[in-house]
Structure formats: structure tokens, C-alpha cells
C-alpha positions in Angstrom: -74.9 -166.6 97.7 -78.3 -167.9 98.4 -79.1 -171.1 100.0 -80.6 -172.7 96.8 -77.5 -171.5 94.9 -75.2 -173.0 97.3 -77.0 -176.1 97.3 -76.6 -175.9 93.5 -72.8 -175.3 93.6 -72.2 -178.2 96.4 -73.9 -180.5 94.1 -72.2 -179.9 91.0 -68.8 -179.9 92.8 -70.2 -183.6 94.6 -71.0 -184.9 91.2 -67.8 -183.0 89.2 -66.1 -185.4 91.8 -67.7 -188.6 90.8 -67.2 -188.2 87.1 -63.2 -187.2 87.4 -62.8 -190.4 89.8 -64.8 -193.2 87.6 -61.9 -194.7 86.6 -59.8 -194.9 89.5 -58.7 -198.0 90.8 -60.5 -199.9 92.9 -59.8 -199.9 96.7 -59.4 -203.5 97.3 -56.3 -203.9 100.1 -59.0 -201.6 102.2 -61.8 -202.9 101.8 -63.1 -205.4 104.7 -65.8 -208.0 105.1 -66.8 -210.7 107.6 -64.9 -213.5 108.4 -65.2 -216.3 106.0 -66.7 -213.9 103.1 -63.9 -212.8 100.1 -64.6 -209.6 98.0 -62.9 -209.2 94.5 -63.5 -206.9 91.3 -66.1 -208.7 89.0 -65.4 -205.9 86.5 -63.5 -202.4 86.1 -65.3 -201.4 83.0 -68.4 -199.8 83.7 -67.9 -196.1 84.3 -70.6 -195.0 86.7 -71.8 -198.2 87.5 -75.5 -197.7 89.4 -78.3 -200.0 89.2 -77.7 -203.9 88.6 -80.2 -206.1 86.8 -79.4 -209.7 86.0 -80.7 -211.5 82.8 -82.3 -215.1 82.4 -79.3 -216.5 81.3 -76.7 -214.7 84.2 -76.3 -211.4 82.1 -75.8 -208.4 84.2 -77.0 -205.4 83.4 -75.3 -201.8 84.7 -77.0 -198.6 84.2 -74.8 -195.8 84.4 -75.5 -191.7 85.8 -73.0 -189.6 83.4 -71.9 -192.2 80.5 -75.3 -192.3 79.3 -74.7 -195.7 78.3 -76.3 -199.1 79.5 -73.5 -202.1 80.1 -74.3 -205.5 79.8 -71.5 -208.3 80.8 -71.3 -212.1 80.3 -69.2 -214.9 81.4 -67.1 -215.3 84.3 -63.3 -216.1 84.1 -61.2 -218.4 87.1 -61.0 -215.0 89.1 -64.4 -214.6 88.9 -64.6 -211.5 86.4 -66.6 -210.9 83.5 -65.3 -211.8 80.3 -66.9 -209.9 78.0 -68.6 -206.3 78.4 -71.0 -204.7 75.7 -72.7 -201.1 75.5 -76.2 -201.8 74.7 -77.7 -198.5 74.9 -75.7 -195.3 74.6 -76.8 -191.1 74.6 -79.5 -191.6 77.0 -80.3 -189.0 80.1 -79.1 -190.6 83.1 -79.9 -194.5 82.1 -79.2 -195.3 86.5 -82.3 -197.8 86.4 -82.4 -201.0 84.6 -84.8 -203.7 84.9 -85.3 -207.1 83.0 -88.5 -208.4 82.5 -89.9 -211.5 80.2 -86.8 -211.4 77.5 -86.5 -207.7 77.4 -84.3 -204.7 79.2 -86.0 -201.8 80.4 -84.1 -198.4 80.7 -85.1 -195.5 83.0 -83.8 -192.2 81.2 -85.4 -189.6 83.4 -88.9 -188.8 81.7 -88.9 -191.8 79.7 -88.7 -195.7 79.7 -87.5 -197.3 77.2 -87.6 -201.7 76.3 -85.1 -203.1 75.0 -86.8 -206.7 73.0 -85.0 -210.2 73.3 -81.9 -208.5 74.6 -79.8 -211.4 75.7 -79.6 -213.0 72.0 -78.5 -209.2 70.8 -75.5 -207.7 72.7 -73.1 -207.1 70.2 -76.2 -206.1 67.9 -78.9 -204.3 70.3 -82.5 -203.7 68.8 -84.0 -200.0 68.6 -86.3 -199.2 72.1 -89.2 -199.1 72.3 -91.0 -196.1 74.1 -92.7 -197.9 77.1 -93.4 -194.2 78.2 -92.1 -190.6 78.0 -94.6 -189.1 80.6 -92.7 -189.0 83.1 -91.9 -185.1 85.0 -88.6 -184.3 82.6 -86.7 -182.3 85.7 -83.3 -184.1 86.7 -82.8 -183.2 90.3 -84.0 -186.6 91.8 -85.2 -187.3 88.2 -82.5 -190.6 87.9 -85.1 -193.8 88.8 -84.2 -197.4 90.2 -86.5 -199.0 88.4 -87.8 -203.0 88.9 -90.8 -205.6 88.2 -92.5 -206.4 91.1 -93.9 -210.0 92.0 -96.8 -208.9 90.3 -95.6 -208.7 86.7 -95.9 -204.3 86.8 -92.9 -202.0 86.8 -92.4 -200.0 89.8 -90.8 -196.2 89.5 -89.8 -193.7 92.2 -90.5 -190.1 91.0 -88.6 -187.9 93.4 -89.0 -184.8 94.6 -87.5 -182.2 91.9 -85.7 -179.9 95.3 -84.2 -180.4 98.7 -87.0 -179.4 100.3 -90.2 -178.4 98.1 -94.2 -179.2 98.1 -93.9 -180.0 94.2 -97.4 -181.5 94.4 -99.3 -185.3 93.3 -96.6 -185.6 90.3 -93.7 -186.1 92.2 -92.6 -187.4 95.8 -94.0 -191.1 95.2 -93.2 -194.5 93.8 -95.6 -195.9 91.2 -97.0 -198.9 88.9 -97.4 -199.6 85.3 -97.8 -202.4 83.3 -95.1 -203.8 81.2 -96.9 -201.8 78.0 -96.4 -198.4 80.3 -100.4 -198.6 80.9 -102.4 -198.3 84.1 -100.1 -196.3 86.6 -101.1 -196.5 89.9 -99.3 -194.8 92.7 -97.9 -197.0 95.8 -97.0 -194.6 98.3 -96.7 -191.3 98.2 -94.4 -188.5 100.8 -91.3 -190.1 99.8 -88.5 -187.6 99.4 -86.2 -189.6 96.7 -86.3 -193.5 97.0 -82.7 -195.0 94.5 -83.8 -198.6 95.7 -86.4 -201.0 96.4 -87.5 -205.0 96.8 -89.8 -207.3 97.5 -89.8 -209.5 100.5 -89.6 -213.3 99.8 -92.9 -214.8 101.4 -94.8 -212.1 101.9 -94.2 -209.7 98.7 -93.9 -206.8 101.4 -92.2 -203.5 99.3 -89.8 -202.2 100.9 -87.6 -199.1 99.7 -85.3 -196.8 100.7 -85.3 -193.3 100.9 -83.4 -190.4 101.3 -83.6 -187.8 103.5 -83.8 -183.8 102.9 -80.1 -181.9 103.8 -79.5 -178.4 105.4 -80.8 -179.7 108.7 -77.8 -179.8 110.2 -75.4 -183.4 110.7 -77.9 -185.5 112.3 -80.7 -185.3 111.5 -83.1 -186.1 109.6 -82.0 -189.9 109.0 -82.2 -192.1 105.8 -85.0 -194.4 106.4 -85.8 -198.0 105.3 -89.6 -198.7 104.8 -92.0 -201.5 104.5 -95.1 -200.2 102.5 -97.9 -201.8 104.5 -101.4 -200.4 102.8 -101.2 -199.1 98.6 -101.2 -195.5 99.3 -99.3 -194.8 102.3 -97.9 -191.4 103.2 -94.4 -191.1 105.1 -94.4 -187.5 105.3 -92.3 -185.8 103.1 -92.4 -182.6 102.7 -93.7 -182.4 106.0 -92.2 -184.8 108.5 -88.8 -186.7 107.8 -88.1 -190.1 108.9 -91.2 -190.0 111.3 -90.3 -188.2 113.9 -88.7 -184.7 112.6 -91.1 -181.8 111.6 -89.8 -179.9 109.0 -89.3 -176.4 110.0 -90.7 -174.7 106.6 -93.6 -177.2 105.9 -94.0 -178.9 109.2 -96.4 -176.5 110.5 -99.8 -177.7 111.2 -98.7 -181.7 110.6 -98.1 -184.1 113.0 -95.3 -186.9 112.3 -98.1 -189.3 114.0 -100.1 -188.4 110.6 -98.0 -190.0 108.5 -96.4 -194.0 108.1 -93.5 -194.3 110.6 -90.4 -196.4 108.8 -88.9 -199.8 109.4 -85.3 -198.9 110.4 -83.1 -195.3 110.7 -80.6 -195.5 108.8 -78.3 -192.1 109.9 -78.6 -188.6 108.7 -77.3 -188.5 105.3 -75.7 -191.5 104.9 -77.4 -191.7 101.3 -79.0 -195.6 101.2 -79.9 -196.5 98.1 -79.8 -200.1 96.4 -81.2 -202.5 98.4 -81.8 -206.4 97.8 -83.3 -209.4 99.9 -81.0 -212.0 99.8 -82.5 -215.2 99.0 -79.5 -217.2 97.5 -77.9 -220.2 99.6 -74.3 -219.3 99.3 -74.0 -217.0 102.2 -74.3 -218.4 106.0 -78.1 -219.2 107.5 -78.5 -215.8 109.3 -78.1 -214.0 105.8 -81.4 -215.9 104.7 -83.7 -213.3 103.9 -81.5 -210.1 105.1 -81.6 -206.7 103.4 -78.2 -205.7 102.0 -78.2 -201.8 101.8 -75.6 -199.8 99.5 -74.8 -196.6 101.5 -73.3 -194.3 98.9 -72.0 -192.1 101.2 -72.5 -188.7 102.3 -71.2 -185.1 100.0 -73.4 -182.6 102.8 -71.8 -183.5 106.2 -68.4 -182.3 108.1 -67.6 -185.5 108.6 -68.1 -188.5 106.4 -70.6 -190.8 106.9 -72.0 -193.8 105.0 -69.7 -195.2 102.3 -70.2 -198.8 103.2 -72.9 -202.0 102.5 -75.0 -202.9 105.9 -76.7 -206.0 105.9 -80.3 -205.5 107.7 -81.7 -208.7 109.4 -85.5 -209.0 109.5 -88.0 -211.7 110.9 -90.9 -213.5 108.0 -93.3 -210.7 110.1 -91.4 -207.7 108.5 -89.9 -206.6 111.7 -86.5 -205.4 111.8 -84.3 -207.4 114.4 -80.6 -206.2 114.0 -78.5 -204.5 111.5 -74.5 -204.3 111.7 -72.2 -203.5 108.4 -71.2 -205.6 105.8 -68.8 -204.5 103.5 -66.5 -201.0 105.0 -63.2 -199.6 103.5 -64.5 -197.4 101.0 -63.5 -194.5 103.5 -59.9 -193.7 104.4 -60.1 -190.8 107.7 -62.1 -188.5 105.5 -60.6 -189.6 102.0 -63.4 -191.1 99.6 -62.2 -194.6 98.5 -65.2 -195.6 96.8 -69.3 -195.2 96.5 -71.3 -198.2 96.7 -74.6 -197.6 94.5 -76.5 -201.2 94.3 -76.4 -205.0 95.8 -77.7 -207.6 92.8 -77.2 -211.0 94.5 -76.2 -213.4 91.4 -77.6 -216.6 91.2 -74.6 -218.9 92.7 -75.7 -216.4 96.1 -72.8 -214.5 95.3 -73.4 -210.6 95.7 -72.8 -208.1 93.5 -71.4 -204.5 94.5 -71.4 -201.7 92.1 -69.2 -198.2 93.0 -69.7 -195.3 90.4 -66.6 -194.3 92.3 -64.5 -196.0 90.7 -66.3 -197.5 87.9 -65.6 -200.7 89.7 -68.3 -203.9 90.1 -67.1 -206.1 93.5 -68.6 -209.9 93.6 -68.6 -211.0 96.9 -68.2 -215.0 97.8 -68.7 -217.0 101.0 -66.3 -220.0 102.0 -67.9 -221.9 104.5 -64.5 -223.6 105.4 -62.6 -220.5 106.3 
């Protein structure tokens, strides 16, 4: 078997995984947090659960990878789960981002984005989309998008690299801009293998994102990063250089990791970080003020199991990184896969949301300041 065959196989039997376990039940008697924080199941309904978006008025929005479907829920009961849960969008390719933005929902389905008008006053009834744009590259490896609106009113969308390892050329490998209308695309940064999350720093409206490193390197290296975009533009390496400081030893030649934009924090070799979210709300203790929560899905390439947890990344008004420790662990029994965070969507009571396509499972995490 060839190595793009096996690569092929792994990942098929990775994702075959994922779909047969959505509906398991959700690991709660492991799971652990800090003292004085409680995590519970906000909702068990959303098979697939990916990328969180919240509403104007507190709806939260799930994309999902296999349903095809887009979830919306509404309402919180005493034990702090949602009450009601609609399908708002349903036979779409791999709906994972959603993003709200003046009213409406917007829907990544692989080559296409698709708006979703005045959503929040039509759950039970949603409207038609509207085709923001279907110009996007149409191959599905690395062709699921986080998507979000940045501070400056555009929509920003990662177009990964269609390969492990591949110089696909100036379509792919990046994260871009467009306006609302799906006009005037600009691209942000470019060399980025596959980024599945992304904010904005309060303050400063630094981007940051994650991204995921290549595989068949070995166990350790080359690590996840986290990375602060600090000129429009920017290069961090890929295919070339990974993480900043590991040539890669079919493209590599002839590049110098020194070329390229070094990131903000290693994260580990495939621990698979994707949603990521300042936290801004007021909730959670003081030193939680303008963190980065990191969902670390967890890793399907390594022969031992890494990842599988939240880490909370602490970093000064500057956009240096000062610490990082983890936040929410358990999803990982010895070796035995528990659970698969995807995103962090802090709510706005400074709650934080937790999805796990695992499981199909949403956690809300609380803070009691007298425990």
C-alpha cells in the first residue's frame, strides 16, 4: 500500500470512528476542571457538534461535519440545558463553520457560503440561503472551514491545504476576507497548513488562529501552533517549514524556517487544536481575563494519544504568550477515546461552551467563586 493510500485508509477509519460514536454518552464522572469551575451537558442533541456561533438574542448555533445539518438551540432549563433544539439547515457538505452576522446565519459548506436572513425570528420556519459565494476550491480534504466576522465587519475563511503534505499553489494554504455580500477577498496570511479556528484579541484586534500541523513525521514533531498574524500577508511556512523551526524534508530544500513568520505558542505534535476563543466574559476568575481557550481534538496519527483536552493559553495586552496549563481533561481514558473537543463559544453570562463531535455532546462550563 502506498503512503498516500494509507494515509487515505487511516483517515477514513479516524472519521468511520467519529460517526459510529456521535451518540454515545457523554463522559461526565471523568471529566475534570479546576477547582471552583463545574462542567455539565448543555445539550446531547447535536450529532457532530463542531463550530459554535451565538445569536443576538443567546441562540447558539452548531455546525455539524457528517449530519449535514446546522443546529440551532434556545432557552436554558434549571440544569442549565437547552430547551429547545431546531435543524435549520439540512443536506449541506460538511456545514462545520457557522457564523452570525447583523441578523443573519452564515454556513460554510466546503466551496460555498451560504446566509441564512433574520434567522433568530425563523427556527422552526428557516428562510431559503442565499449564495454569499460558491467560489471556493470544491476538494474536501481540509475543505471543512471555521468561519467568523472579524472586528472589521468582513468574513474571514481558512482554505486548507487539499493533502498532508502538497505545494497546491495561491488557492489554497491561507485564510482570507470578504465582505458580508462575498465581495472583495483579500488574503490574510498565507503558508498555513489547515487553520479549524480563529479570534480576534480584545484591545488590539490582533488575529490569531490555529493551525495544524502536517503528519508522517514521526510522534513529535512538527507541533500544532498558535499564531498571532502581525502584518496582512504573512507567511508561516507551510509547505516548507512547520511550526518555524522544522524543514520539511520533501519541500524544505532551499528554504530557511528564518524566512517565514515564527508562531506565538507550540502546541505539541499532533495534538489537533482547533477552536479557539478569547475569553472576555466576567464570570470566570481575574487571570482568565483575556486568555485563549484552545479545543484540542485529539490525535488519530500517533502511538500514543495525545491531545483530547481544552488548554487555556494566558497572554499579556502586548500579544505575548506568558503561560499555558489545561483546562478541561478526561476525555481520554489510558488510550480509550472518551470524547473530542471541537470549539469553545464563551456565552454571554461568561459561561463557556464545549462542543465534542465525539459524542454529539455540548458541555457549558460555570465558575462559583464561593467554592
Amino acid at each position: 500500500m502506498s503512503g498516500p493510500q494509507r494515509r487515505a485508509v487511516l483517515f477514513a477509519i479516524g472519521m468511520a470512528v467519529v460517526a459510529m460514536a456521535c451518540h454515545a454518552a457523554a463522559p461526565l464522572a471523568s471529566l475534570k476542571v479546576p477547582p471552583g469551575f463545574h462542567v455539565a451537558v448543555y445539550s446531547d442533541q447535536v450529532p457532530n457538534a463542531r463550530e459554535i456561533a451565538l445569536g443576538a438574542h443567546d441562540t447558539v448555533f452548531v455546525g455539524s461535519f457528517r449530519e449535514g445539518k446546522v443546529y440551532a438551540l434556545t432557552g436554558m432549563d434549571a440544569q442549565g440545558r437547552a430547551e429547545h433544539v431546531y435543524v435549520i439547515a439540512q443536506n449541506l457538505e460538511m456545514p462545520v463553520g457557522v457564523a452570525f452576522h447583523d441578523g443573519a446565519l452564515y454556513v460554510s459548506a466546503v466551496s460555498k457560503i451560504l446566509k441564512y436572513p433574520d434567522i433568530e425570528q425563523h427556527l422552526a420556519d428557516p428562510p431559503k440561503p442565499v449564495v454569499v459565494t460558491d467560489k471556493l476550491p470544491s476538494k474536501t480534504h481540509h475543505g471543512w472551514k471555521f468561519i467568523a466576522f472579524g472586528p472589521d465587519g468582513k468574513l474571514y475563511v481558512p482554505v486548507g491545504a487539499p493533502c498532508n503534505i502538497c505545494d497546491a499553489g495561491p488557492d489554497y494554504a491561507k485564510i482570507l476576507r470578504m465582505n458580508p455580500d462575498g465581495s472583495d477577498w483579500q488574503t490574510i496570511a498565507t503558508g498555513i497548513r489547515n487553520s479549524v479556528g480563529f479570534d480576534w484579541q480584545p484591545g488590539s484586534h490582533a488575529f490569531w488562529f490555529t493551525n495544524n500541523g502536517r503528519d508522517l513525521m514521526g510522534d513529535n514533531v512538527p507541533d500544532d501552533t498558535l499564531n498571532r498574524v502581525a502584518r496582512i500577508g504573512e507567511n508561516f511556512g507551510y509547505p516548507y517549514c512547520h511550526a518555524g523551526n522544522v524543514p520539511d524534508p520533501e519541500f524544505g530544500k532551499g528554504h530557511a524556517c528564518s524566512e517565514f513568520a515564527q508562531p506565538a505558542l507550540r502546541l505539541g505534535a499532533h495534538v489537533a487544536a482547533l477552536g479557539m476563543r478569547f475569553y472576555v466574559g466576567q464570570m470566570f476568575p481575574a487571570s482568565y481575563q483575556g486568555a485563549i481557550f484552545i479545543a484540542e481534538h485529539g490525535s488519530w496519527n500517533r502511538s500514543s494519544k495525545v491531545g483530547y483536552r481544552v488548554v487555556v493559553v494566558h497572554v499579556d495586552k502586548d500579544g505575548k504568550v506568558t503561560g499555558s496549563e489545561p483546562f478541561l481533561t478526561g476525555f481520554l481514558a489510558g488510550q480509550k477515546t472518551l470524547g473530542r473537543p471541537v470549539d469553545v463559544q464563551p456565552l454571554r453570562d461568561g459561561s463557556l461552551l464545549v462542543s465534542d463531535d465525539f459524542n454529539g455532546v455540548i458541555y457549558r462550563i460555570t465558575h462559583d467563586a464561593r467554592q
